[in-house]
C-alpha positions as CSV (number, residue, x, y, z in Angstrom):
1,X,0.0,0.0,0.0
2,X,1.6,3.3,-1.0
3,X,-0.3,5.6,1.6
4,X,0.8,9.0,-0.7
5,X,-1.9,7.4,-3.2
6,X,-5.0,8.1,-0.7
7,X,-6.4,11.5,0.0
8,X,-9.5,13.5,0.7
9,X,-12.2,12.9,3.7
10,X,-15.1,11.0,3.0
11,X,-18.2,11.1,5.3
12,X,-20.9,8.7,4.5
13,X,-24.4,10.5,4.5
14,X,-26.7,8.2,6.2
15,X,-30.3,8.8,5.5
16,X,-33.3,6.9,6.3
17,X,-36.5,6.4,3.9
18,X,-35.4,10.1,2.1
19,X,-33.9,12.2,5.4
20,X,-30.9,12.8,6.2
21,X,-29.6,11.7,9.7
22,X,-28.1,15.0,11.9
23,X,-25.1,13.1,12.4
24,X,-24.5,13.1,9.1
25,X,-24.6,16.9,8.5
26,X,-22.5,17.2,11.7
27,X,-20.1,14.8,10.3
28,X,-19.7,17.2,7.5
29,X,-18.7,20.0,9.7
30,X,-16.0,18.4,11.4
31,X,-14.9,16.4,7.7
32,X,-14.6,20.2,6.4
33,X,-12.3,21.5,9.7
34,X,-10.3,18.5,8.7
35,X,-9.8,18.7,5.2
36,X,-9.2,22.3,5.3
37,X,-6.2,21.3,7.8
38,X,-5.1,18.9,5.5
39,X,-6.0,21.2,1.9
40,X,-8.1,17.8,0.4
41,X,-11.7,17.4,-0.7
42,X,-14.5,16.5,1.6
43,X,-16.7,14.1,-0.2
44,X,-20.3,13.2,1.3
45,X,-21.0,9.5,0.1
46,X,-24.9,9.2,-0.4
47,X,-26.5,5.7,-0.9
48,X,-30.2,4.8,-1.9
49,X,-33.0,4.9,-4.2
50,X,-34.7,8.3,-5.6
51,X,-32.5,10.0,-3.1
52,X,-30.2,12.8,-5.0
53,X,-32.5,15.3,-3.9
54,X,-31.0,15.6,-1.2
55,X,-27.1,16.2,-2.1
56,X,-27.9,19.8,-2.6
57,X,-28.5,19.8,1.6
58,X,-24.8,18.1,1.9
59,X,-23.5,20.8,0.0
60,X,-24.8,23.1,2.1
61,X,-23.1,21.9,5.2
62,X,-19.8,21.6,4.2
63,X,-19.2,19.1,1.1
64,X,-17.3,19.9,-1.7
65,X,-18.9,17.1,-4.2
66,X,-21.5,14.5,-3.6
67,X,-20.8,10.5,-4.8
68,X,-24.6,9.6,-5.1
69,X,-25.3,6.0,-5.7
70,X,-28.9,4.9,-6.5
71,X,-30.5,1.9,-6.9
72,X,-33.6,0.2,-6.3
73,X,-31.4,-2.8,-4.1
74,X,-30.3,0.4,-1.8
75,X,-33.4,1.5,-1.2
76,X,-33.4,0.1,2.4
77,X,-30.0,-0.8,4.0
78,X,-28.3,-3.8,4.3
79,X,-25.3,-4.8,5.1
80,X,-23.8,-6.5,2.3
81,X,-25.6,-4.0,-0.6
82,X,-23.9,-0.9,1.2
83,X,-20.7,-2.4,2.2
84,X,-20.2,-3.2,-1.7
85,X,-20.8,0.3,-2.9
86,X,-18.8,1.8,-0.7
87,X,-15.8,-0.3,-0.6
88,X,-15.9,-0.5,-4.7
89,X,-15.6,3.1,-4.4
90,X,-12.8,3.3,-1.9
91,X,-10.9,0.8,-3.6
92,X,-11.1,3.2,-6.8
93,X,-10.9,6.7,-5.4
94,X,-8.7,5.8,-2.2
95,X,-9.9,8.4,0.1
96,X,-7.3,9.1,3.1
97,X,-10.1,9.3,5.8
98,X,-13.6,7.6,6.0
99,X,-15.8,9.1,8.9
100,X,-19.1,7.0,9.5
101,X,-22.1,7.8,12.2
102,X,-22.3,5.7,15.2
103,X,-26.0,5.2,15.0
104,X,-27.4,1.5,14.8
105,X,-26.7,1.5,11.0
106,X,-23.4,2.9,11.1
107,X,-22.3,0.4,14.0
108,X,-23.2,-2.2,11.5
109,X,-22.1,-1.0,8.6
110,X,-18.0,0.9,9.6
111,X,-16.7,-2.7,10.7
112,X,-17.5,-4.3,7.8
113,X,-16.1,-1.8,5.5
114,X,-13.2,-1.4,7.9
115,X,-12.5,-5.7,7.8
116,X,-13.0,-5.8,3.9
117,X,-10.6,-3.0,3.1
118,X,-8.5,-4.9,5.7
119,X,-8.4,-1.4,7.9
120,X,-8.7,0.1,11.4
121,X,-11.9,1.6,12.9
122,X,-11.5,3.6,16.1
123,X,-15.3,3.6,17.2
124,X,-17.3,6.3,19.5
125,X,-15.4,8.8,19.2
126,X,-15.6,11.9,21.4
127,X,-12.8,14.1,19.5
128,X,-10.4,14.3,15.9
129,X,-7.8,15.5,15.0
130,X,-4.9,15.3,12.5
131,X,-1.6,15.3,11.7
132,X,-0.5,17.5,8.8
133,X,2.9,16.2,8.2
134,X,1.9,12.9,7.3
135,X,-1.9,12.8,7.4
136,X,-3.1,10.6,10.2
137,X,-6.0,10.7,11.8
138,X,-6.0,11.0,15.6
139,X,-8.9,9.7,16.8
140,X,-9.7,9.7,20.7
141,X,-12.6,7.7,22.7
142,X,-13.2,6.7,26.1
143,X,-11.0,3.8,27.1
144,X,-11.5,1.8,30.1
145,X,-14.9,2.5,31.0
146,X,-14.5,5.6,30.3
147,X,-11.8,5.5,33.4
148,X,-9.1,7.8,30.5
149,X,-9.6,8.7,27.1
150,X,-7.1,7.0,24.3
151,X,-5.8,8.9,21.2
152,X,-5.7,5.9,18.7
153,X,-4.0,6.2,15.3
154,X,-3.7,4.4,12.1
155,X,-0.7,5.3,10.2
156,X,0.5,2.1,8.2
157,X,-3.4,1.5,6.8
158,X,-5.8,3.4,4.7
159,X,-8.4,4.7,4.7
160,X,-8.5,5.3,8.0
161,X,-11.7,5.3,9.7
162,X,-13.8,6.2,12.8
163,X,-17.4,6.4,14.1
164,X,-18.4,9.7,15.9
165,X,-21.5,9.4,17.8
166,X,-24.8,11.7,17.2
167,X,-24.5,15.5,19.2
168,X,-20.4,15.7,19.7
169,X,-19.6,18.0,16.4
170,X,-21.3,21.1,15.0
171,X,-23.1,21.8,11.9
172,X,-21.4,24.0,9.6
173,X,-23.2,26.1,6.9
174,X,-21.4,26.4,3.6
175,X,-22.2,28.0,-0.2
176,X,-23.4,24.6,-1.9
177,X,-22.9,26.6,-5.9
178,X,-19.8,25.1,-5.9
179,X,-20.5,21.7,-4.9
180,X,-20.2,18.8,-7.5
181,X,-22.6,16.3,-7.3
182,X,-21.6,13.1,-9.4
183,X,-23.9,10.2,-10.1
184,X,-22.0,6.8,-10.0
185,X,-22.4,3.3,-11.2
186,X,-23.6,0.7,-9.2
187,X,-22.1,-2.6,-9.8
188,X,-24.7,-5.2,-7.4
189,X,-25.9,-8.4,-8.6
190,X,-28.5,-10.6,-6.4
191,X,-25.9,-13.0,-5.0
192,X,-24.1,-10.1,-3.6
193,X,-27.1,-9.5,-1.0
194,X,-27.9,-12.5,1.2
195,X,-30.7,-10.7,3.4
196,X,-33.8,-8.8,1.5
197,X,-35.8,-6.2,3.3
198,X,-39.3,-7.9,2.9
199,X,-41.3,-5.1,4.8
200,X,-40.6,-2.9,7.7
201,X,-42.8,-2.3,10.3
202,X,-42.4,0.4,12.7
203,X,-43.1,0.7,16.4
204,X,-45.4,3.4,17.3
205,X,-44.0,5.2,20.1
206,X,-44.1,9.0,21.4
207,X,-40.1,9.3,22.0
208,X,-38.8,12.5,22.0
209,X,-35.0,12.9,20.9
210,X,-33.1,14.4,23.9
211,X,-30.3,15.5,21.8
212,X,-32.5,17.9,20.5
213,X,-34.1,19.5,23.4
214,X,-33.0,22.9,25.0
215,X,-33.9,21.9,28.6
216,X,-33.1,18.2,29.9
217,X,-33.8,17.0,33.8
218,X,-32.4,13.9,34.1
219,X,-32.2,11.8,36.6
220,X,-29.4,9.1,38.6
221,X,-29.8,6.7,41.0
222,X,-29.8,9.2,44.0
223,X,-33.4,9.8,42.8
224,X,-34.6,6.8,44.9
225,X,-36.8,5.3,43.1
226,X,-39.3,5.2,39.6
227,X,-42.0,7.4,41.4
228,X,-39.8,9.6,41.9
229,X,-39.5,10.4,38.2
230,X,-42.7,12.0,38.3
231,X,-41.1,15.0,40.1
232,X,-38.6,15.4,37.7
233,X,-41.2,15.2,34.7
234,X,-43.2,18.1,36.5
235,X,-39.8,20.4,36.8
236,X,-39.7,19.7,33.3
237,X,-43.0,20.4,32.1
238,X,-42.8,23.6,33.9
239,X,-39.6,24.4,32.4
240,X,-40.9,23.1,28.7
241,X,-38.3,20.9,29.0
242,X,-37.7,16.9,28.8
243,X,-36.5,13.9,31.5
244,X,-33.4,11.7,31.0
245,X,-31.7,9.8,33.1
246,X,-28.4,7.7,34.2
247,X,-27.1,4.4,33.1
248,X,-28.1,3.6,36.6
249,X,-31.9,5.1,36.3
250,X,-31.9,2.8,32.9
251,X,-30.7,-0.3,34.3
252,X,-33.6,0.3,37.0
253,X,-35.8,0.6,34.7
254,X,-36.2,4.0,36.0
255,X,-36.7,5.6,32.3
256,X,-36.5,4.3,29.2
257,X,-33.0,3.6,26.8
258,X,-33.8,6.0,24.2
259,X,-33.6,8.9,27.1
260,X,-30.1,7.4,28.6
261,X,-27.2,10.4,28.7
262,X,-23.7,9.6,28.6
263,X,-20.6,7.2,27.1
264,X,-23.5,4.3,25.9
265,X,-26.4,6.7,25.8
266,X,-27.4,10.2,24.2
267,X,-24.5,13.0,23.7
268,X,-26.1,16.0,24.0
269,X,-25.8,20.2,25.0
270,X,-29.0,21.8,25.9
271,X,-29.1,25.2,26.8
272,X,-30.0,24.0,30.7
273,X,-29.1,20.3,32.1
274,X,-30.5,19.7,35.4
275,X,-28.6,16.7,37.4
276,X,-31.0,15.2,40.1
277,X,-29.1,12.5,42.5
278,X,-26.5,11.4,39.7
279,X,-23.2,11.3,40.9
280,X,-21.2,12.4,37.5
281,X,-19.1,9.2,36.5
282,X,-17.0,10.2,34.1
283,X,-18.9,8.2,31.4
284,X,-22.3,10.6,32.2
285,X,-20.0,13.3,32.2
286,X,-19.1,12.8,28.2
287,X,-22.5,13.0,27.7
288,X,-23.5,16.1,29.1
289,X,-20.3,18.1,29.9
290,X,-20.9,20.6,27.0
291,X,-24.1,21.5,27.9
292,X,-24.7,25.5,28.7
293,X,-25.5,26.0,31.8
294,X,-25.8,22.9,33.9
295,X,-27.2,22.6,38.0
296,X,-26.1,19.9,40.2
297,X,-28.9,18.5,42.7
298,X,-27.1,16.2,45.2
299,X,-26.7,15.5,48.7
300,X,-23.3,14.8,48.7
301,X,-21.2,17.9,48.0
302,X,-18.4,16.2,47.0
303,X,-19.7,14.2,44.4
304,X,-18.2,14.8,40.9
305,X,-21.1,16.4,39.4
306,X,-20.3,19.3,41.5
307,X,-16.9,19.7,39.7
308,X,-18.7,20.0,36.2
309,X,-21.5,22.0,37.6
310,X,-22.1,25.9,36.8
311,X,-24.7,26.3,39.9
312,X,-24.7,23.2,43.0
313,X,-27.8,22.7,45.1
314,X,-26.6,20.4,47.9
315,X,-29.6,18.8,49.7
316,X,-31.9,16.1,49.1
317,X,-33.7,16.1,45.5
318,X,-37.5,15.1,46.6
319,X,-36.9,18.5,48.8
320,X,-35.6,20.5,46.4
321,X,-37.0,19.8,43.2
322,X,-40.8,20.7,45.0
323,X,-39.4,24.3,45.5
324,X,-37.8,24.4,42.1
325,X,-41.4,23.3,40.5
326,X,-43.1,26.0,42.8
327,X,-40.4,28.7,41.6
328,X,-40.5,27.9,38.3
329,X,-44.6,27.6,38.0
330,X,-44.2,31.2,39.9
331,X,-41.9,32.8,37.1
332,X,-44.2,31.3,34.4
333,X,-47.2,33.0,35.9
334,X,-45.8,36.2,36.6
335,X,-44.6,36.5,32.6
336,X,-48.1,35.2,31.4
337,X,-49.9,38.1,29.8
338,X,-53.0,39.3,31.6
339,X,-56.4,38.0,30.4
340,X,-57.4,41.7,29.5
341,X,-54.4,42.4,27.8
């Protein structure tokens, strides 16, 4: 392998039934940082059926050209279909960097591509870097459970790839007129898929996606118990916000998985995080840690939350949060317009 021959940063657009994923378009926004460190291309791989409507939207956060493969046999993902494409490409284009969500699909789908082009994946990562000299990636995730963060690299293999989960990197907004968007050949035949999408049906449920909320209360084990919740859910409805929780809380069965924050749950940064009863294990902390403002509930004021915390509230959290919900139901009254106005 002559590692001179591969250049550029590719990040591979995952979208679902026509829409993009966010972590896609965040992705892109780090992938452009990069390749303007390193003076390459950022490609945006985009794999589907009927779906090159949407390559305009990659161009407008960050991509400088669009590979757009579409087929009737991508329509839904699998495994093998996608893992094809995308490695027939790399083999012919040798990108120097391959950057891949950490969502359900893209856990699935980066080690396959990584063990067929006979590669490293670094996975969850939290940060990225690289080195200009000789372009490697530097690629750093929690190590340990989460005990230190490790710095991996790659340098005798390419492309070299990681996974970046949803909420660590920023969108970027970028002038798509220049962006080149280039329709390629897809080469699958039917023995290349083993596994068919027959039909999907889809759960119906009312989750709301925490990475996207503005105001998150979430919950640890100091809460006590599941009842408990229900105190945390008011303070949030009287904030307009929305309840998370813990790895502990989830193991309880406290609250549900999809509302987990931390190293194995959500990554987000609301504008207020409210901690009730979590201590702040350094794998909830990865979660949460860029959030704006964020207020520590806890008994003990030692407990590591309190180091990451803007504003601490030692005491106990089914005697504080009560006050909190009275204050907050007070504000909300006082800025409510008058019925005769």
């Amino acid at each position: 392998m002559n590692i001179a021959d591969y250049k550029g940063v590719w990040v591979f657009a995952e979208q679902r039934e026509g829409q993009l994923q966010k972590v896609s378009l965040e992705l892109l926004g780090e992938g452009r940082r990069v390749a303007d460190k390193l003076g390459v291309k950022l490609t945006a791989l985009l794999l589907g059926h009927n779906v090159e409507g949407l390559a305009k939207t990659l161009g407008e956060h960050g991509a400088d050209e669009v590979l757009v493969a579409d087929d009737k046999n991508l329509e839904h993902y699998t495994t093998d279909a996608y893992t094809k494409v995308i490695c027939d490409l790399a083999n012919e284009r040798k990108p120097g960097i391959l950057f891949v969500g950490a969502t359900f699909i893209g856990r699935d789908l980066g080690p396959r591509i990584a063990a067929r082009l006979t590669t490293g994946l670094t996975a969850d990562c939290t940060s990225i870097d690289v080195e200009v000299e000789n372009g490697d990636l530097l690629a750093t995730r929690p190590a340990f459970g989460g005990n230190l963060m490790a710095t991996i690299a790659c340098p005798d293999h390419r492309p070299q790839m990681a996974t970046v989960r949803p909420g660590v990197f920023a969108k970027v907004n970028t002038d798509a007129s220049n962006c080149k968007i280039e329709k390629v050949e897809v080469k699958l035949a039917d023995s290349d898929i083993r596994t068919k999408v027959l039909e999907i049906i889809k759960e119906k449920k009312d989750i709301v996606d925490i990475s996207e909320a503005n105001i998150i209360v979430s919950g640890g084990r100091g809460v006590g118990c599941k009842e408990n919740f229900a105190l945390l859910q008011e303070l949030a409805d009287a904030l307009g916000g929305v309840v998370a929780g813990s790895r502990a809380a989830v193991e309880k069965g406290w609250v549900e998985n999809a509302y987990q924050v931390g190293q194995t749950g959500k990554t987000v940064k609301p504008t207020i995080y409210i901690a009730c009863g979590i201590s702040g294990a350094i794998q909830h902390v990865a979660g949460m840690q860029d959030s704006e403002l964020i207020i520590a509930i806890n008994k003990d004021e030692t407990a590591p939350i309190m180091q990451v915390a803007d504003y601490g509230i030692v005491g106990d959290v089914k005697k504080v949060i009560p006050e909190l919900i009275a204050q907050a139901k007070d504000c909300l009254l006082y800025t409510s317009p008058s019925p005769r106005d």
